[in-house]
C-alpha positions as CSV (number, residue, x, y, z in Angstrom):
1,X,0.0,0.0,0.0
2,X,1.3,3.4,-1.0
3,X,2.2,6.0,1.4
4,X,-0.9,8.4,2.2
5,X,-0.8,11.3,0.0
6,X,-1.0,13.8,3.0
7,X,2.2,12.5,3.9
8,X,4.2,12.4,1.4
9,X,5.2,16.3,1.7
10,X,6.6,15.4,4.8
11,X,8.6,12.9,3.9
12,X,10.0,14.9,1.3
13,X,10.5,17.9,3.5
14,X,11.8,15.1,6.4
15,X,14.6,13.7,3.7
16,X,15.5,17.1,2.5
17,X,16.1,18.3,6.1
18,X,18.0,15.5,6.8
19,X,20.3,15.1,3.8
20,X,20.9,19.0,4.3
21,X,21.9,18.5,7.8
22,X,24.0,15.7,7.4
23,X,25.8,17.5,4.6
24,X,26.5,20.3,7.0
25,X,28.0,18.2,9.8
26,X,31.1,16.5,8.1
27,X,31.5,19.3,5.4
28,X,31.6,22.5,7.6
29,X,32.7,25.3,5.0
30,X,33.0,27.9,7.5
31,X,35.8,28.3,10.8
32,X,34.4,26.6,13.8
33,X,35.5,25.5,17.3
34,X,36.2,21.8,17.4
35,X,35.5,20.8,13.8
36,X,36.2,16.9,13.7
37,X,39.0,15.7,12.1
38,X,39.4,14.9,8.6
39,X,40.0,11.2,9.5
40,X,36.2,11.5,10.8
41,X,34.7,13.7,8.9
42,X,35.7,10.9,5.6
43,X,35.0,7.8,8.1
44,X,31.1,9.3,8.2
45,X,31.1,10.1,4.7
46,X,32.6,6.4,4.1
47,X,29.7,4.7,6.5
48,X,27.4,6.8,5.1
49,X,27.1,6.1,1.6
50,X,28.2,2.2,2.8
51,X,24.4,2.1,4.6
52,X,22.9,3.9,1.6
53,X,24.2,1.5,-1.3
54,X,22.8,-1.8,1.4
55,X,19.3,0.3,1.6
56,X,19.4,0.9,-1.9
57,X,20.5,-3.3,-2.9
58,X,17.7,-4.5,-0.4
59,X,15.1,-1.9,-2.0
60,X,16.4,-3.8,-5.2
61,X,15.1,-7.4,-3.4
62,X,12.2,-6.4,-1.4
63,X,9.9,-3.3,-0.3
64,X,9.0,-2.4,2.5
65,X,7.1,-4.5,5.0
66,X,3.0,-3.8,4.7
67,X,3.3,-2.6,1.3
68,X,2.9,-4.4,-1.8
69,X,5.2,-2.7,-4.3
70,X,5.4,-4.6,-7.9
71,X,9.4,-5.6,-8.5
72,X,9.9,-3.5,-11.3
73,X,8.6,-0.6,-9.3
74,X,11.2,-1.5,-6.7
75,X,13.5,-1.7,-9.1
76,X,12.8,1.6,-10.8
77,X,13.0,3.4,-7.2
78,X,16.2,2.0,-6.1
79,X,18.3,2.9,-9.0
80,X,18.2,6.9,-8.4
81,X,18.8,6.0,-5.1
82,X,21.7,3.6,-5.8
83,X,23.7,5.2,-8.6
84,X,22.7,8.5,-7.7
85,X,23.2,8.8,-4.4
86,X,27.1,7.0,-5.2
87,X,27.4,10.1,-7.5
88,X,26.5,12.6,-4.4
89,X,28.8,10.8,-2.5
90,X,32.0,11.0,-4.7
91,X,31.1,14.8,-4.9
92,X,30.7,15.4,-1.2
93,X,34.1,13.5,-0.8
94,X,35.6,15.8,-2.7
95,X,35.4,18.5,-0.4
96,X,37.0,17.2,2.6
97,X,39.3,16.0,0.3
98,X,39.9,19.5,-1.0
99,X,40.1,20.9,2.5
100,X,42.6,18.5,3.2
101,X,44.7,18.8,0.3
102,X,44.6,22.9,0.6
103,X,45.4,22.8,4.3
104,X,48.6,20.0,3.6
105,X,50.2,22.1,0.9
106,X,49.9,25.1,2.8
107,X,51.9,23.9,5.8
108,X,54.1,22.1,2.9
109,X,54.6,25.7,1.4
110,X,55.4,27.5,5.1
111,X,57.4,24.5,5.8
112,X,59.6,24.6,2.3
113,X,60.7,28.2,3.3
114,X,62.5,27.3,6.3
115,X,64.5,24.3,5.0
116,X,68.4,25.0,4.9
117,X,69.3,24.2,1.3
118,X,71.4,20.7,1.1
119,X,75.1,20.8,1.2
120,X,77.1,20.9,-2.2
């Protein structure tokens, strides 16, 4: 059985919330106090998109319990989801990434000044 229809901008509203907060927490663009670590802030990306690709691969096998969804429509839902959502994923990784690589070749830059050239 389908979703009510009353609902279903609330679900939407419920994901979009949701998606936007998590994108906030390990991608913080602006300075804050006691931002994690990059080693963290990749680890939730990593378990993240791990939990979405099993939702997506058991969406592939079976709905949801108490509805009675045809395969194909299952299968038509959980593509987006699947390939999709890896796409988002690679992209959000990129910014940490970023981050990272911008904040390791500036202390490589301050650090390269200060070496004593090697003897001749």
């Amino acid at each position: 059985m389908p979703p009510s229809p009353h609902l279903s901008p609330l679900l939407s509203l419920h994901l979009f919330l949701a998606g936007t907060l998590f994108t906030f927490a390990p991608l913080p663009v602006d300075p804050i106090r006691h931002r994690p670590g990059f080693a963290v802030r990749a680890g939730t990306l990593l378990a993240a998109a791990a939990a979405h690709a099993v939702l997506a691969e058991s969406l592939w096998v079976t709905g949801p319990p108490g509805t009675a969804y045809t395969p194909c429509d299952l299968h038509l839902a959980s593509q987006p989801r699947y390939y999709g959502g890896d796409a988002v994923e690679i992209a959000l990784a990129l910014l940490p990434a970023s981050q990272w690589y911008r904040a390791q070749g500036r202390s490589l830059r301050t650090h390269r000044g200060t070496r004593q050239p090697a003897p001749a």
